[in-house]
N, C-alpha and C positions, 0 to 999 in steps of 0.2 A: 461637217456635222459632228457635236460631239458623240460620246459613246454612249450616257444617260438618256439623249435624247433619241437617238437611232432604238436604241434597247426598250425604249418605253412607245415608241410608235408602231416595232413588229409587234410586242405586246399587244397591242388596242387592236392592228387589223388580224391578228389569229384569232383574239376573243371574237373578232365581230366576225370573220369566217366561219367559224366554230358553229357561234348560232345561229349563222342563215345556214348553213348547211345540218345541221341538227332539227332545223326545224321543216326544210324540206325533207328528211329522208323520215322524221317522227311522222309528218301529214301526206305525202303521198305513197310511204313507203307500209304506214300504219306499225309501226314498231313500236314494241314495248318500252316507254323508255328507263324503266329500272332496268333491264335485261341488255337495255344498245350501252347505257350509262357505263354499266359493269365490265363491258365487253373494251370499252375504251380506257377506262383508268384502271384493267389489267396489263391489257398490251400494252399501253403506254408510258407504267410502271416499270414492268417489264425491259422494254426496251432502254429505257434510262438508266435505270440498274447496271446493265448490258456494256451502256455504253461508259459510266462510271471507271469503269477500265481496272476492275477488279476480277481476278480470278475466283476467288469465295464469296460468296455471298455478304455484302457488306451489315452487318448488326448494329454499327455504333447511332444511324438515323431511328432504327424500330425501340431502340431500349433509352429513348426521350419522349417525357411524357407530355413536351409540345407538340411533340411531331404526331402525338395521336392524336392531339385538340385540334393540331388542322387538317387532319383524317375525317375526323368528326364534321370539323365547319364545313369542311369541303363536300360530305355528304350532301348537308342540312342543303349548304349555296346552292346547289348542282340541282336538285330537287325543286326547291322553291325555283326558280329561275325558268328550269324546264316544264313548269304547271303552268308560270307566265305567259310561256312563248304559244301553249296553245290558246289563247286569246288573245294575247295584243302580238303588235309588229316585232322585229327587232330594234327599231326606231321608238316606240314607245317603250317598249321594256328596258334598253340600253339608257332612256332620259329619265324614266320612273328608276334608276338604281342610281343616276348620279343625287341620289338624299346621302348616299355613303361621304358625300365630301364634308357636308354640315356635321353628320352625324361623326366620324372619323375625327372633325377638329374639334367638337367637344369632349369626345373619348380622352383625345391625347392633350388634354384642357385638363379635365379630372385627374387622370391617372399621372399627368407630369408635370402638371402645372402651367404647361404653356399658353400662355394670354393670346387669344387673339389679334390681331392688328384692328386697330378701327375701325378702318375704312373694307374690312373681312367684313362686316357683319351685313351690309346690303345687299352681299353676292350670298352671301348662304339664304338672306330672307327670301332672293330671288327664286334660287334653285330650289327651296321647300317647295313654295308656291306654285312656282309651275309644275312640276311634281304630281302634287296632289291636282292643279286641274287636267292635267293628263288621264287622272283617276275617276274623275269627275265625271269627263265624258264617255265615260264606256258606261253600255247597260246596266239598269241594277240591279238583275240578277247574277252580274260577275265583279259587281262594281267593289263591294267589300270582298270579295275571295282577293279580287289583284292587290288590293289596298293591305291587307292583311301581309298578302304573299310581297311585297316591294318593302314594307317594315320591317318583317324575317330576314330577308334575304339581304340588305343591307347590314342589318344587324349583324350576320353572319360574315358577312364580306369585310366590314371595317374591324371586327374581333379576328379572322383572317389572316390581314392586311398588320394587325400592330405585332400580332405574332409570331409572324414569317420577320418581321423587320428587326425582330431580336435572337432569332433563332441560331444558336452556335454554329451550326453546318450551314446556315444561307448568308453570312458574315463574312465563311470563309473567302479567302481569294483565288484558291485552288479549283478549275471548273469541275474537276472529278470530283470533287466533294458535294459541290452546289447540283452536279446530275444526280448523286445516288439520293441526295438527301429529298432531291422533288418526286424522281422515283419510291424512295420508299411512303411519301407523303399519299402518291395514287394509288401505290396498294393498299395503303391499311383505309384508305378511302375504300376504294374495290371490296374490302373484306366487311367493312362495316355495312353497303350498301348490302353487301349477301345476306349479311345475317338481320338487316331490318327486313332483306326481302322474306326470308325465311320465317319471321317472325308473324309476316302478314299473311301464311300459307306455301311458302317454300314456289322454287320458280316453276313456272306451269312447262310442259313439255311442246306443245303447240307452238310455242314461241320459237324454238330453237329451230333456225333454219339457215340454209345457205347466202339469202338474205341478209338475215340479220348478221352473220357473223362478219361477210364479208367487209358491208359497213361500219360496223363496231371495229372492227382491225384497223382498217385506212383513216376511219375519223381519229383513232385512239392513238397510231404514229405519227402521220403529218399534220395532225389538229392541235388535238388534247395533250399531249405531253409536250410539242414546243410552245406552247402557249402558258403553261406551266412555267417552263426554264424560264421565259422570259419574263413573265409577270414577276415571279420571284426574286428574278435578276434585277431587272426596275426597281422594285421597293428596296433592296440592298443597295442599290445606286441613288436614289433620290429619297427614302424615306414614306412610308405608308401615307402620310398627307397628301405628299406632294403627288405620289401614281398614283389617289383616289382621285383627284382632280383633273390629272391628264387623261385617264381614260374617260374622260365626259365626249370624248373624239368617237368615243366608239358609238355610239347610235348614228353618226354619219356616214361613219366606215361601214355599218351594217348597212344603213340607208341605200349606200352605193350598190354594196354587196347584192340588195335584195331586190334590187331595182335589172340586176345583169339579169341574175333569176328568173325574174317578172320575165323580162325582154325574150328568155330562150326560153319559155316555156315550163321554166322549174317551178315555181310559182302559182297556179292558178287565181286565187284570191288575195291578191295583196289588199294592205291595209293602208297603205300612203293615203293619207290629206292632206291640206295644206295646215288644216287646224293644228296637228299633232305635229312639223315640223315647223309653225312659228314660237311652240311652245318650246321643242327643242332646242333651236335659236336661244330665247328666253334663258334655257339652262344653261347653253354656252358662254354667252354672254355674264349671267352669274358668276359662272366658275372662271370666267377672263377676270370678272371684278376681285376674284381672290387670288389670283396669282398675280395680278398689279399690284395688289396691299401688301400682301405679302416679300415681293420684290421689293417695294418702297422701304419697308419695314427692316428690311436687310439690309439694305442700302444705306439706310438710316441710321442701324446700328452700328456697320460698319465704320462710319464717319463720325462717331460721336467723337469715339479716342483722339483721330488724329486731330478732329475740330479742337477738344482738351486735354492739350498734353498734363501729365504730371507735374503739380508745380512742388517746385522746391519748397519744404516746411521752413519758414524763419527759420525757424532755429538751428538751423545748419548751416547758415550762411555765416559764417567767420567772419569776424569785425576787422579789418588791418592795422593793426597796432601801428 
């Protein structure tokens, strides 16, 4: 297996660990989640910093002013995502965020020109589609909060995603470079998360407990920050289009994940029907539709050249006297 593809499938199953396990310790644990959030993409920071393999504190990731915008997105994602997961599954939330693959090819449409392939545009109609009827069928007194929140959070996810994919320190080939720079990425997340929280009345003291901390530690080192390294790692290896569309794997990966849950009793209300994974289905299948065109496409170009070599101009061709 190569190393793109290995790098981008631990990717999809930490993300989708992430949120079944975020979501059970948010609803049976009742945890704040601005305060678990924080508690994770500090350690987490922290520890990647750490591991960076620097003795001084590394400066050159915090004094780039991209590395705050995905401080910032990272907020914004991490937030909207987390309001999701209290009403829908991980299964619908992980199918309601693959709109990031449509939305992502038009971005990088606009911003660089790249055309579409043809036979792309059926697979993105698909995954709108299903999408939004995933939105459909929820109540509607949640029906526009989620619709709202899967628009944001895309949004944030594929501005992200082009970001990290040009980022001087996540380009590098050096690992010690690509840790400190995701590390420093979850702290100024972490700092920005304090100071929105502080801004909505600073953190309540109730909250703070043995509890909460010790979750927020363990999700924040074996979760949150390798899921970080790798998603990072992935878009440097394949390009922000390409890891928007492999991760349409993760609502299955959750599927699985929150199905073990269900089975041990982590779980009490699960949301699985059959409705909400044949729509799932639906977006896999879309997003298969784009990585065949896409393939094609490449393939295609590949072969033009050799299909038409360079032909000699007349007039170079010496007459023999």
């Amino acid at each position: 297996m190569s190393a793109p593809i290995l790098v981008t499938i631990t990717a999809t199953l930490l993300w989708a660990a992430l949120s079944v396990v975020s979501r059970i310790l948010l609803l049976d644990l009742a945890l704040d989640p601005w305060l678990f959030t924080f508690i994770q993409l500090t350690v987490g920071g922290a520890v990647l910093l750490a591991m960076g393999g620097r003795k001084t504190l590394p400066l050159a990731s915090f004094k780039r002013p991209f590395t705050w915008i995905l401080g910032l997105l990272r907020v914004l994602s991490a937030a909207l995502y987390t309001a999701m997961l209290v009403w829908v599954s991980v299964l619908e939330a992980g199918s309601m965020g693959t709109i990031t693959v449509p939305l992502v090819a038009a971005a990088i449409w606009m911003v660089q020109g790249q055309r579409l392939a043809r036979l792309e545009w059926p697979g993105h109609l698909i995954i709108t589609a299903a999408a939004f009827l995933l939105v459909l069928r929820l109540d509607s007194p949640i029906r526009e909060e989620v619709a709202i929140l899967m628009i944001l959070n895309a949004a944030c996810v594929v501005a992200m995603g082009i970001v990290a994919e040009r980022h001087p320190d996540n380009v590098s080939s050096e690992p010690g470079v690509r840790l400190r720079f995701t590390g420093s990425v979850l702290l100024i997340t972490a700092a920005l998360f304090l100071i929105s929280k502080l801004f909505q009345g600073g953190l309540s003291q109730e909250n703070w407990n043995m509890q909460m901390l010790i979750a927020g530690v363990a999700v924040g080192i074996f979760l949150r920050a390798p899921s970080m390294v790798f998603a990072f790692w992935s878009i440097k290896l394949i390009g922000a289009r390409n890891y928007m569309a492999a991760i349409s794997l993760l609502p299955f990966a959750g599927l699985a994940f929150e199905q073990l849950a269900t089975a041990g009793g982590l779980i009490k209300e699960p949301r699985f029907d059959v409705e909400s994974l044949v729509l799932s289905l639906a977006v896999l299948a879309g997003t298969l539709l784009v990585f065949l065109a896409r393939l094609r496409a490449s393939k295609k170009a590949t072969e033009t050249p050799a299909a038409h070599p360079t032909a000699i101009p007349p007039h170079s061709v010496q007459k023999n006297s």
